[in-house]
N, C-alpha and C positions, 0 to 999 in steps of 0.2 A: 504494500500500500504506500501511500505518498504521508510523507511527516515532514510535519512542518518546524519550524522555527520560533519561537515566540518570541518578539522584539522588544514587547512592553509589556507589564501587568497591567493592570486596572487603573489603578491610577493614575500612571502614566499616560496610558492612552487617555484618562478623562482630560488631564490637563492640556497635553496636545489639541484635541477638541476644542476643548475653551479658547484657547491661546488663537486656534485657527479660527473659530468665529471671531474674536474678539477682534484679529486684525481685517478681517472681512466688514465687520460691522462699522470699523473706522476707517477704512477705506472707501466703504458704501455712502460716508457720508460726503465726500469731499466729488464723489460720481453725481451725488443729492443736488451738494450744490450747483455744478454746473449746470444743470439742470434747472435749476432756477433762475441762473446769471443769463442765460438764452432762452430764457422766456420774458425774461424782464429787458432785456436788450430788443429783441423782438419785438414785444407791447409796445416799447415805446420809439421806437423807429416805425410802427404802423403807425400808431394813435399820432403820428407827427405830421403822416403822409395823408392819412385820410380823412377827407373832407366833409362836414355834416353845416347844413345849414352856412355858409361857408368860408365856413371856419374847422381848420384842424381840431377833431374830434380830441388831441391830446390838450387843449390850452381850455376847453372845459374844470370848472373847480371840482367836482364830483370825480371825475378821473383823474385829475393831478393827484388830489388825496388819498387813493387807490393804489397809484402808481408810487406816490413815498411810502406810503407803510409796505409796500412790496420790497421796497429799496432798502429799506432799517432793516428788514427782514434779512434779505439778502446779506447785507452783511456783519449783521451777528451770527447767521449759519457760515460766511466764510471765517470767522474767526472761532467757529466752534470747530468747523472741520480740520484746518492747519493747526488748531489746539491736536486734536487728535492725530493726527497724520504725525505731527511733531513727536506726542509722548510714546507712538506706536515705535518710528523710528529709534530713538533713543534708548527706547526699553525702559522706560518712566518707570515707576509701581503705580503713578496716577495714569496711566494706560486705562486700563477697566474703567474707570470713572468720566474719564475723557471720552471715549471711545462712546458709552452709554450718554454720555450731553451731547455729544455731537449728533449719535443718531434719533433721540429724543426728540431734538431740536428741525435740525434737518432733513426730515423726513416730510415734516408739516410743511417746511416751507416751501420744497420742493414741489410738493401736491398743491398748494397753494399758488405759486408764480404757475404753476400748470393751468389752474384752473382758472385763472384771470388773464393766461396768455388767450384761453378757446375764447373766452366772455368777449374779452372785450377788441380782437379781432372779427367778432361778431359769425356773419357766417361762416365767411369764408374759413375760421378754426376750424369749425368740424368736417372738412370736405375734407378727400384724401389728396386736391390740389398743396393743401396746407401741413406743414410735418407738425401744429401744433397739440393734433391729438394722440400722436405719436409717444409726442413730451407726458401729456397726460397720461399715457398709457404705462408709459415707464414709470415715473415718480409714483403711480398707486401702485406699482408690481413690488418696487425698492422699499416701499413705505411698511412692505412686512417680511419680505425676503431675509432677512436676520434678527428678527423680533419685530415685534410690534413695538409701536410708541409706551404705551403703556407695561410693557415689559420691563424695557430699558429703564423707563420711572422707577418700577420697583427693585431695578437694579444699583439703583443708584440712591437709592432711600436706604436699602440693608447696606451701601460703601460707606455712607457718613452717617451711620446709624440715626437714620431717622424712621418715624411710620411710614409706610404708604400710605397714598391718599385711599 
């Protein structure tokens, strides 16, 4: 018969596991953000070009204020994802902790710049003319591809010993 080898116990192998999501999970965030950054570049190179009433659809106050809170958004997820990326690289001990705000964080915001890239390109977002549903598609797939938002929460409630919500 064929015999095997055994490379690792149990534990080992658990922590390898861990280690390998954990770098996935922070590395997923910084794929989150982009993700956001080209849908937010996008919105606002449409909403600049296209014309309502006529006047550039972007210089409305209801979508300026749309488009900044997508903007703040943006980059607290870019400084959460390079937080992560950073302690991944380095071999931090705050890794795990990083890794979990990053993808907490950036998951939403990615699903979010997603979903106000379709809105407010209006139709033409959901046609297959447009890759904005595309974006959308990805950011919900990423947004549980390595936990859910609310995993990572309570990931990160038992790192700095607090409840979960």
């Amino acid at each position: 018969g064929l015999r095997g080898t055994l490379l690792a116990g149990p534990d080992a192998t658990l922590a390898a596991v861990r280690r390998g999501l954990l770098a996935g999970a922070g590395l997923l965030a910084s794929e989150q953000l982009g993700v956001a950054e080209w849908c937010l570049t996008e919105t606002v190179s449409y909403t600049r070009e296209r014309k309502q009433f006529n006047r550039p659809v972007g210089s409305f106050q209801a979508l300026k204020h749309r488009m900044a809170q997508l903007w703040l958004e943006v980059v607290s997820a870019r400084a959460a994802a390079r937080n992560a990326a950073d302690a991944l690289a380095t071999g931090s001990p705050e890794a795990p902790l990083a890794a979990s705000v990053a993808q907490a964080y950036c998951a939403r915001v990615a699903v979010h710049a997603a979903e106000e890239c379709v809105q407010l390109h209006g139709g033409i977002g959901m046609t297959w003319e447009h890759p904005a549903h595309l974006y959308l598609k990805r950011a919900k797939s990423a947004q549980i591809a390595l936990g859910s938002a609310g995993e990572h929460r309570a990931g990160i409630a038992g790192l700095v010993d607090l409840q979960a919500p």
